[in-house]
C-alpha positions as CSV (number, residue, x, y, z in Angstrom):
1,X,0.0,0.0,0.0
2,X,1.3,3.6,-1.1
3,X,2.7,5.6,2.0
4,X,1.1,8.7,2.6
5,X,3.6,11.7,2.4
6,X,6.2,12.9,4.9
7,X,3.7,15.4,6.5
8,X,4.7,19.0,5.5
9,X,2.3,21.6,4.8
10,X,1.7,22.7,1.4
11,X,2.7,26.5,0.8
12,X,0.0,29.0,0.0
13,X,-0.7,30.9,-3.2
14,X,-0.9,34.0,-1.9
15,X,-3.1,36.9,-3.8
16,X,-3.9,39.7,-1.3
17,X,-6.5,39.5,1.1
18,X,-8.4,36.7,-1.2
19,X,-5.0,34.5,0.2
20,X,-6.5,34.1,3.4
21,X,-10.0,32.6,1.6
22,X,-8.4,30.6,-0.6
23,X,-4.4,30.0,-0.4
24,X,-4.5,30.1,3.3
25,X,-8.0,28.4,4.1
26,X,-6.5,25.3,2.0
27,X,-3.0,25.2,3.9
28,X,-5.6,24.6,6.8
29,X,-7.5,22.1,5.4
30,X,-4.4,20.3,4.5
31,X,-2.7,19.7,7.4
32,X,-6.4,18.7,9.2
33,X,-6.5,15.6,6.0
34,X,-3.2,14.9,6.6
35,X,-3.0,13.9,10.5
36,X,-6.4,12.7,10.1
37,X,-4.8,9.7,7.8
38,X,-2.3,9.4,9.6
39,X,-4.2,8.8,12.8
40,X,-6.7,7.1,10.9
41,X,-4.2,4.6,9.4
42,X,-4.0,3.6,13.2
43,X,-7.7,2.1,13.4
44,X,-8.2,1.4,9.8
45,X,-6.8,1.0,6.4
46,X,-5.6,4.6,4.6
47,X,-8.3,4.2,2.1
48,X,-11.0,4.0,4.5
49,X,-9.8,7.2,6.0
50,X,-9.6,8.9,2.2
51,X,-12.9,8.0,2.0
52,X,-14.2,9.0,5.1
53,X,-13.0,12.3,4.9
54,X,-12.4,13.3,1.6
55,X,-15.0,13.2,-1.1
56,X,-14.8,12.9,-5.4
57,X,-16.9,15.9,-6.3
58,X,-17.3,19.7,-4.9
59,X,-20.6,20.4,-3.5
60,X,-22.0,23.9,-4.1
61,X,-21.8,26.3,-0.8
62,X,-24.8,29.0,-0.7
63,X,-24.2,32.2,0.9
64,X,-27.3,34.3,1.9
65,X,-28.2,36.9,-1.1
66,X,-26.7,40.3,0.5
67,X,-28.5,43.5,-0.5
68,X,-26.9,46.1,-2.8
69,X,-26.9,48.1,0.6
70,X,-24.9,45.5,2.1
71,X,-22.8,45.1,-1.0
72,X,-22.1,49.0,-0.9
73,X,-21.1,48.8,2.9
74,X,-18.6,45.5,2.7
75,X,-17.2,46.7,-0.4
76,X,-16.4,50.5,1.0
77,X,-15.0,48.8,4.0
78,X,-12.2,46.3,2.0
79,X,-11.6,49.8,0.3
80,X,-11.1,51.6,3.5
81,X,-8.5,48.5,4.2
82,X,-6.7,48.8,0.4
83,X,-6.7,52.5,1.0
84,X,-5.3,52.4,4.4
85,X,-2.4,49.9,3.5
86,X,-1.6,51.6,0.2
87,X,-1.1,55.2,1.6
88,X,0.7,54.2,5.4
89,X,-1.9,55.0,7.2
90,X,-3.1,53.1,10.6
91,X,-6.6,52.5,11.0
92,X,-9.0,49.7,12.3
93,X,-11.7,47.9,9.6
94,X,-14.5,45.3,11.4
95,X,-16.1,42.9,9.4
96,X,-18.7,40.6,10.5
97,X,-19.7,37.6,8.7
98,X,-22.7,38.3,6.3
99,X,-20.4,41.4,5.0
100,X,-17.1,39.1,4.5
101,X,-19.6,36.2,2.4
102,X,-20.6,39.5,0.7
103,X,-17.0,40.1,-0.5
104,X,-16.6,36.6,-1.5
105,X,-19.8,36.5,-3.6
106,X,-19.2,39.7,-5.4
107,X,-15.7,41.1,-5.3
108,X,-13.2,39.6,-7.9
109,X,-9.9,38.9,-5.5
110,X,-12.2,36.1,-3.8
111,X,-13.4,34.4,-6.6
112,X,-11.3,31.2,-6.1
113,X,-13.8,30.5,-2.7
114,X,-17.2,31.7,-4.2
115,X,-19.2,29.1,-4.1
116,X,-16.5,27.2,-2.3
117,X,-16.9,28.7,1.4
118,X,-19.6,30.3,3.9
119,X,-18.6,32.2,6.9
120,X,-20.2,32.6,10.1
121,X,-18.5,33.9,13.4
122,X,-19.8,34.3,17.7
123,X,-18.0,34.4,20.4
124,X,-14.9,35.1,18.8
125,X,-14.9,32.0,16.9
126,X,-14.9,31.2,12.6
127,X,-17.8,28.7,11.3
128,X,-16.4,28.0,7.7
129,X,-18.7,25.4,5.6
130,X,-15.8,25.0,2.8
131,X,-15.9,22.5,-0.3
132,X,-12.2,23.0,-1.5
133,X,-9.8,20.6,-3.5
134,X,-6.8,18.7,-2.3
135,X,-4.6,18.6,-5.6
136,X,-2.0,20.5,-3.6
137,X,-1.5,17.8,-1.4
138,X,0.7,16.3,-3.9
139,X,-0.5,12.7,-2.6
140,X,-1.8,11.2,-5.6
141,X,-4.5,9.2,-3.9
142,X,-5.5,12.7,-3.4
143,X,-5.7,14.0,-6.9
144,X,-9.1,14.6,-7.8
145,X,-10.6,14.9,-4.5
146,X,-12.6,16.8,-2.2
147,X,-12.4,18.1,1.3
148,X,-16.3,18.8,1.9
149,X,-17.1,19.7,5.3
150,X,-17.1,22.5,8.2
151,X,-14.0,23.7,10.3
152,X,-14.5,25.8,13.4
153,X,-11.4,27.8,14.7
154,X,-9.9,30.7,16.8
155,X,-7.6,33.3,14.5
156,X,-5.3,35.7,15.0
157,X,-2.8,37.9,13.2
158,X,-0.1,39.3,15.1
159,X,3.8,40.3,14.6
160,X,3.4,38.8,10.8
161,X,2.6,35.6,12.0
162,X,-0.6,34.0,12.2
163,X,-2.2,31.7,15.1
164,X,-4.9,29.0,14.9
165,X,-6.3,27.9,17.1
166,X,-8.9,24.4,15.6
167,X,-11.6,23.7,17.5
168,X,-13.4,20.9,15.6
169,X,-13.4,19.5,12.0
170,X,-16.0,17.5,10.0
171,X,-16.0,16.1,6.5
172,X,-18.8,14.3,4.7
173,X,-20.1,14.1,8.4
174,X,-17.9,12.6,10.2
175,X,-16.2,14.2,12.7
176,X,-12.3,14.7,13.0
177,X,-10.7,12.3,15.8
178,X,-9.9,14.4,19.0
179,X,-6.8,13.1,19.3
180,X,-5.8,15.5,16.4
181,X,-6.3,19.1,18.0
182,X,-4.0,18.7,20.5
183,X,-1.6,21.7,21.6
184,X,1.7,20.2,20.2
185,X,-0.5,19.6,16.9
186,X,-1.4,23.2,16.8
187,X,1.9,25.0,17.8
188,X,3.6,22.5,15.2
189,X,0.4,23.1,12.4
190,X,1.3,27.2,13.3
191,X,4.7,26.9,12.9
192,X,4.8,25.0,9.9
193,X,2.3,27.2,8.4
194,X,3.5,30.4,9.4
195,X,7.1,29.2,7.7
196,X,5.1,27.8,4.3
197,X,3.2,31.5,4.2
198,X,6.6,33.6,4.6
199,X,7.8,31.4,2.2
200,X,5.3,31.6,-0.8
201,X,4.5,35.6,-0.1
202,X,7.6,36.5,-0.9
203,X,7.3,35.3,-4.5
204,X,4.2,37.3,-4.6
205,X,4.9,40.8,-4.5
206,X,1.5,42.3,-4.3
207,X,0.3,40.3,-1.6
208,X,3.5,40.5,0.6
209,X,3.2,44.3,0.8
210,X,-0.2,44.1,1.5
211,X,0.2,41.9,4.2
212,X,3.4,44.0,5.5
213,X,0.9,46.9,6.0
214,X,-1.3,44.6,8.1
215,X,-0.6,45.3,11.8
216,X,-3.3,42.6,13.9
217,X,-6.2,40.8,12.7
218,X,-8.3,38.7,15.1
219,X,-11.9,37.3,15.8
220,X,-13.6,39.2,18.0
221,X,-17.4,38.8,19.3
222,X,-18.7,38.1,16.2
223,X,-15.7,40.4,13.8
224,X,-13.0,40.1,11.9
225,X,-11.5,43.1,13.1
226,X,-7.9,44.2,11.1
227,X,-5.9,47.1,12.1
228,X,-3.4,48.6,9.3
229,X,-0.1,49.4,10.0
230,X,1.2,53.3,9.9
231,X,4.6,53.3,8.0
């Protein structure tokens, strides 16, 4: 039977702030597959735990229809951000969920997760229903597949490094063993991702300086609240 990889997390594909719905989103999705066949392989075969947990077909995620109001308002806000970055300037942007699913569903840096992710946050905590690909997992039992299923999670953005902190995970519903969110998993999922992020933004230009004007971004109540850095 083929060996799954040496566990290493894929590097993102950074592309300003759609990175962290798409390129970033996925590195988390593929360390979460990744343990969970490893662990899996403990209590059953490898290919039980592919198809447990990973699927052969996207499914369609629906976001709620936002009004051209609440179009106007998300969309003024990520320009408040781009404008705040671009000219230096430090100032604090709060987004809650129905305005970030707003952004994915309309504005053209998130169209790699339209249709592909739903947000929802309370009590400081991201709800993401995601349907999102696993080609990058360079695994080629994984070619073709699907990761279809929710992933609930602390965040933070601090110092130019980023923190999860993985609360649960389900795919095709069935929950993710516990065993897997333990602290050494997360402090070595952090650091593995924070490395992987560094890496691939600094072949992207564009999205490194945007993310270089980026001071803190965290969950808070029920926000994504980012604060720009004055340079």
């Amino acid at each position: 039977m083929e060996a799954p990889p040496i566990m290493q997390t894929p590097g993102p594909a950074p592309g300003g702030m759609g990175c962290f719905a798409k390129g970033c989103l996925s590195l988390i999705i593929a360390g979460l597959v990744l343990v969970a066949v490893f662990v899996g392989g403990t209590f059953f075969v490898v290919n039980r735990a592919l198809n447990v947990f990973t699927s052969t077909q996207p499914v369609q995620i629906e976001v709620r229809q936002a009004t051209p109001a609440e179009r106007q308002v998300a969309k003024a806000k990520l320009d408040t951000l781009r404008s705040a970055a671009r000219n230096h300037q430090e100032a604090t942007i709060e987004f809650n969920a129905d305005e970030i699913n707003a952004l994915i569903a309309n504005e053209p840096e998130f169209r790699g997760a339209r249709g592909h992710m739903r947000v929802a946050i309370s009590n400081s905590i991201a709800s993401l229903d995601v349907s999102a690909p696993l080609d990058s997992m360079h695994w080629k039992r994984l070619k073709g597949r699907w990761f279809n299923g929710n992933i609930e999670f602390g965040f933070s953005y601090v110092d130019d490094n980023f923190n999860f902190d993985i609360r649960s995970a389900e795919a095709n519903g069935y929950q993710f063993p516990r065993a897997i969110l333990t602290s050494d998993f997360m402090q070595s999922f952090n650091r593995s991702f924070n490395e992987s992020f560094h890496r691939e933004s600094a072949k992207h230009p564009d999205a490194n300086n945007l993310w270089r004007h980026i001071k803190m971004a965290s969950l808070q109540g029920d926000k994504l609240v980012v604060t720009t850095r004055a340079m």
